[in-house]
C-alpha positions in Angstrom: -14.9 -11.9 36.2 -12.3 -8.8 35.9 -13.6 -6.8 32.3 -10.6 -4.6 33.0 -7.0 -4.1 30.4 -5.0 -3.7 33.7 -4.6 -4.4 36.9 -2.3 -1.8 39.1 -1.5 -2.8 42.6 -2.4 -0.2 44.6 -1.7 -2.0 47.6 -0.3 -5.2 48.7 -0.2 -8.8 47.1 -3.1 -8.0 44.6 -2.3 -11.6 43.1 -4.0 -14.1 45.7 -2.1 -16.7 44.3 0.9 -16.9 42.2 -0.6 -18.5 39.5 -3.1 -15.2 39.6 -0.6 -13.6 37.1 -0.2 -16.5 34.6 -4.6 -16.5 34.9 -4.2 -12.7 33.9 -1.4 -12.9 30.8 -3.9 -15.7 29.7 -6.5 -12.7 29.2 -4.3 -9.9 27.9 -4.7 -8.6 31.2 -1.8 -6.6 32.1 -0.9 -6.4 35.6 1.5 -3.6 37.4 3.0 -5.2 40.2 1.9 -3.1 44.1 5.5 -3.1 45.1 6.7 -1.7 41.6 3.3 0.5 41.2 3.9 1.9 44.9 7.4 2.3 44.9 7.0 5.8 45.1 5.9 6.2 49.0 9.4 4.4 49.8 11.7 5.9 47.6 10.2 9.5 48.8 10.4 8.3 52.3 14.1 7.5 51.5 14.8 12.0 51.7 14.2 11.5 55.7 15.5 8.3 56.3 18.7 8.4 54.2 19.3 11.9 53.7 18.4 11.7 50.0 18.4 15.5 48.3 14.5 16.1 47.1 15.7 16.4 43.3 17.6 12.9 43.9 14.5 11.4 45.0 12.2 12.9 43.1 14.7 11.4 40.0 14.3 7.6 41.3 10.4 8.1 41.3 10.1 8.9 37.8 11.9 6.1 37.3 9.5 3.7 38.4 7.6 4.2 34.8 10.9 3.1 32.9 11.0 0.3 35.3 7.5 -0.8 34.7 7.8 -0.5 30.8 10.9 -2.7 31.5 9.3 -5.1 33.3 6.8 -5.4 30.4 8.9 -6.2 27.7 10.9 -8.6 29.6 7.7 -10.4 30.3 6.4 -9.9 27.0 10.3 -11.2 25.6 10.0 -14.0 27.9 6.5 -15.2 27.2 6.1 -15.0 31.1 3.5 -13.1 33.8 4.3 -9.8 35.1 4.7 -10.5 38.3 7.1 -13.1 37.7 9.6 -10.4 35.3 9.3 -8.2 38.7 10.2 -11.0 41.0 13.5 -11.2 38.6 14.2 -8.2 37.8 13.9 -7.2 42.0 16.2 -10.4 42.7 18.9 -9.2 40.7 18.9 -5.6 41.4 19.2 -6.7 45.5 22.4 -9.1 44.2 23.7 -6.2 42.9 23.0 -4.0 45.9 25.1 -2.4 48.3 25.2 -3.6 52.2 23.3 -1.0 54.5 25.8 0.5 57.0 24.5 2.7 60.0 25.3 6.2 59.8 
């Protein structure tokens, strides 16, 4: 019933189902995953939390619209949903990531 040309999550798990994305790539639908979309709120929260400098923060948030045109073209390359390029592309940036210490 959507007569939208996207779908950005401004909040959580927008996609009932998983299947949800596939149902939206099937009508040129293009979705922005919530957890990519509200990155933002985290990364900023990340100044207090891990002593990140405001320009260093500031720096990962505009990255989040290089990250979402990224995601696009991989799912777009891959003939696959959004959500499912942002599921990858989140699994293997947290292989690559660095253990959390205490400081």
């Amino acid at each position: 019933e959507l007569k939208v040309q996207i779908v950005a999550g401004a909040a959580n798990n927008q996609l009932l189902e998983d299947r949800h994305g596939a149902m939206l790539r099937e009508r040129k639908i293009l979705y922005a995953p919530d957890y990519v979309a509200n990155a933002g709120g985290v990364l900023h929260g990340c100044t207090e939390l891990l002593g990140w400098g405001r320009e260093y923060s500031a720096g990962k948030i505009d990255e989040i619209y290089d990250t979402l045109l990224r995601i696009f073209e991989n799912a777009e390359a891959q003939g696959e949903p959004t959500n499912k390029a942002a599921d990858r592309l989140a699994e293997d940036r947290l292989r690559g990531a660095v253990p959390f210490t205490e400081y």
